[in-house]
C-alpha positions in Angstrom: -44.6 102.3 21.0 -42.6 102.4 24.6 -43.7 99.2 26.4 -46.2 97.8 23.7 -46.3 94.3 22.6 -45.3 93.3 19.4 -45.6 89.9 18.0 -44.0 89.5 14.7 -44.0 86.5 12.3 -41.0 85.9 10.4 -38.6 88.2 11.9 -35.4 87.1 11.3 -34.5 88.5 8.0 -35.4 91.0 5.5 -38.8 93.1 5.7 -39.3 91.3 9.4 -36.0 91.6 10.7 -36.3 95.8 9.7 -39.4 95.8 11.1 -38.3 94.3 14.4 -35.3 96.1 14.7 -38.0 99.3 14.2 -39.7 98.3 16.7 -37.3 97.7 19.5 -35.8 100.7 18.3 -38.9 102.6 19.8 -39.5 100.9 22.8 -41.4 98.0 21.6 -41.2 94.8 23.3 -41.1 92.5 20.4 -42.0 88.4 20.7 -40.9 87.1 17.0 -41.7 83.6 15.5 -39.3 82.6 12.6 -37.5 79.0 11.6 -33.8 80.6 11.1 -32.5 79.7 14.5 -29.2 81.4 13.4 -30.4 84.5 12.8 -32.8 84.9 15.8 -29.8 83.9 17.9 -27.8 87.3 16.2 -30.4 89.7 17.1 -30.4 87.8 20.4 -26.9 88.8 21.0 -27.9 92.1 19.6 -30.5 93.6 21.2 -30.4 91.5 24.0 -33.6 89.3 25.9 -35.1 91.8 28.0 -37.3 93.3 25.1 -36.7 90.6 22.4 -38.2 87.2 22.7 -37.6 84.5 20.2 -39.9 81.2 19.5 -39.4 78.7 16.8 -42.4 77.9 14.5 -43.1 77.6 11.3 -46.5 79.5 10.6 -47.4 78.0 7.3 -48.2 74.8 9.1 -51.2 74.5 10.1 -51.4 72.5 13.1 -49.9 75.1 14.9 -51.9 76.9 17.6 -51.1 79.9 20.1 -52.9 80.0 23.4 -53.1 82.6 25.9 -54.9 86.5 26.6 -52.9 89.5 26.5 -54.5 92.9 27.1 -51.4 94.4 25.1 -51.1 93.3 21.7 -50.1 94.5 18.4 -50.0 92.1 15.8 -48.0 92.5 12.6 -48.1 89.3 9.8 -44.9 88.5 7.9 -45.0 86.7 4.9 -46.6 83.5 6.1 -46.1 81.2 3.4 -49.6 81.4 2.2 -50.9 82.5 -0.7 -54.3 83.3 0.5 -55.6 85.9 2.5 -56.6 85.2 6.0 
């Protein structure tokens, strides 16, 4: 995993915080998305920002979009807050 990209919804707390922490664990560079502000903030002062990037959002709404190409990318969904598949 040393130097992939890992963008993780939700990974602030339980399964998604493990997960992160996993991944940084073996050289992941992880991008996470959550709405605890708190908690991101902790694994922040953690981990530190070199390999840890934090965005609010709130995936279960809709309107939001992500723009953008990158030739590294592993994607791991979260609970979403839908109870659908996708």
């Amino acid at each position: 995993m040393k130097d992939k990209i890992v963008v993780l919804t939700g990974g602030s707390n339980g399964i998604g915080r493990g997960i992160l922490e996993l991944f940084l664990e073996k050289g992941a560079k992880v991008c996470f998305i959550d709405t605890d502000q708190n908690s991101a903030n902790t694994l922040i002062n953690k981990y530190g920002n070199n390999n840890l990037l934090y965005y609010y959002g709130d995936i279960a709404n809709e309107d939001i979009k992500i723009d953008g190409g990158m030739s590294k990318l592993m994607i791991y969904n979260d609970d979403n807050g839908w109870d659908y598949s996708i």
